[in-house]
C-alpha positions in Angstrom: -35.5 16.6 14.6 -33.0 18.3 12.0 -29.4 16.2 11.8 -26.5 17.9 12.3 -24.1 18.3 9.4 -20.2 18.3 10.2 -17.7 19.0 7.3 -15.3 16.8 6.1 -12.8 16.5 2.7 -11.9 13.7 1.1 -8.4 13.7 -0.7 -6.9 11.4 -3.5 -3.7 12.5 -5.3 -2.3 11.0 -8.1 2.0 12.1 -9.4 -0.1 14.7 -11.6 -3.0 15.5 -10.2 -4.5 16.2 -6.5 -8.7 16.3 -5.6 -10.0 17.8 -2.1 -13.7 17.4 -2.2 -15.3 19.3 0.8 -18.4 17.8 1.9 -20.9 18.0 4.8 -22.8 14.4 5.9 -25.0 13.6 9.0 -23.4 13.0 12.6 -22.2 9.3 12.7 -21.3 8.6 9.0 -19.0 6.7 8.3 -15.6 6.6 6.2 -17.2 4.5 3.4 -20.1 6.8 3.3 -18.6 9.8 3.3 -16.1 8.4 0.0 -19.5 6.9 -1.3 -21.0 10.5 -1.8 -18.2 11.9 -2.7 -18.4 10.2 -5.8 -14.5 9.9 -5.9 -14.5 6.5 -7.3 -17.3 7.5 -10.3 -14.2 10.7 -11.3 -11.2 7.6 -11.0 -12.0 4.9 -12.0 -8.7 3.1 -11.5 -9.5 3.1 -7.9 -10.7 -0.3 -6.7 -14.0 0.0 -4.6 -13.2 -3.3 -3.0 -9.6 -2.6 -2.3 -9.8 0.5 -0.9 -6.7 1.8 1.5 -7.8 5.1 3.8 -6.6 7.1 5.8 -7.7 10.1 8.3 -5.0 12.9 8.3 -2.2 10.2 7.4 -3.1 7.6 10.2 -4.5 4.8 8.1 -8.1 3.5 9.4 -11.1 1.0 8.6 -14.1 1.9 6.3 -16.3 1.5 9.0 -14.8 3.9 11.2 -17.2 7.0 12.2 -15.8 10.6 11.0 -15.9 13.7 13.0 -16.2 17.2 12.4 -13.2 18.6 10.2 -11.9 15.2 9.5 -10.1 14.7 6.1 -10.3 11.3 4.7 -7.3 10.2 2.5 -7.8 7.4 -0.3 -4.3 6.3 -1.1 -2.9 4.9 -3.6 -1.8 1.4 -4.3 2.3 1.4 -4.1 4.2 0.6 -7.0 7.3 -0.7 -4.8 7.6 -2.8 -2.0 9.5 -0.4 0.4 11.3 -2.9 1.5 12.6 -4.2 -1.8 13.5 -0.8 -3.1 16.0 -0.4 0.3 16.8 -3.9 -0.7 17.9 -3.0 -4.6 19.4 0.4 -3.2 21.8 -1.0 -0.9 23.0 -3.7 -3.5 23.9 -1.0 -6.4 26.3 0.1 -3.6 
């Protein structure tokens, strides 16, 4: 029985630079697969394998999660600033 490939991307962006790496993996792959062979985290190494933050098409999901045909899996960033304390030191230079 041949497996059906679906095509997927998986982003990362950093301030200066942004990688879309189209792939096509097996029916019922996961999220953590699919980053596995895009060998993302072998071209930045800053990115923590065991702290990894995802997302498909913005809406932020687990690793275990199964991707579908045309889905684009985002690996984001750690953020610098708590949102809430930037509002915080906004309003109080007011």
């Amino acid at each position: 029985m041949v497996e059906k490939l679906i095509a997927i991307e998986v982003a990362y962006a950093k301030p200066d630079q942004q990688v879309i790496i189209p792939l096509y993996m097996p029916e019922n792959t996961t999220v953590e697969q699919t980053i596995k062979a895009s060998r993302l985290l072998e071209q930045f190494p800053e990115i923590a394998a065991s702290d990894l933050n995802v997302g498909i098409f913005g809406s932020v999901c687990k690793l275990e999660q199964p991707v579908r045909d045309g889905d684009r899996i985002e690996v984001y960033r750690p953020l610098i600033n708590d949102p809430k304390d930037a509002r915080r030191q906004r309003a109080a230079k007011r």
